[in-house]
C-alpha positions, 0 to 999 in steps of 0.5 A: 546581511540577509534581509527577513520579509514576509516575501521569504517567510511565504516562500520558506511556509511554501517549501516547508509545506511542499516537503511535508506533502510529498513526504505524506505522499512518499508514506503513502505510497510505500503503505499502498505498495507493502499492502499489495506485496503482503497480500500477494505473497500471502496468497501464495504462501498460505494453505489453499491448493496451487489453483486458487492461490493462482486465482488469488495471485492474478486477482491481486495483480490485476486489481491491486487494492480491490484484490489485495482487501479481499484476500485480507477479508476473505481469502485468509479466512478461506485459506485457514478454514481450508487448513483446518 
């Protein structure tokens, strides 16, 4: 028979709130990694001339979430108002 205490209540609260922790960690994570992969494929399919989306794509891979929200912010809009 199992005995309920406050010992094995404490214990499941702390693997409860472990496996919650690292499951928001897990989202965070692959959000973090879709972000950049988005930026840098977009970089390199939109409309700019080979040479700066070489410079967008190094700028993404060298400073991952600095490149990636610029070329969101800054760089789609470039890229569009060059297709124009």
């Amino acid at each position: 028979m199992l005995v309920h205490t406050a010992a094995t209540t404490a214990l499941f609260a702390d693997q409860v709130g472990g496996a919650a922790l690292l499951a928001l960690v897990t989202v965070g994570l692959l959000a973090y990694v879709a972000f950049i992969v988005a930026a840098f494929f977009g970089s390199l399919t939109s409309r700019l001339d080979a040479g700066m989306k070489v410079v967008w794509a190094l700028f993404i891979i060298c400073a991952p979430f600095l490149g990636a929200l610029c070329w969101f912010i800054v760089g789609r809009r470039s890229a569009a108002a060059a297709a124009h």
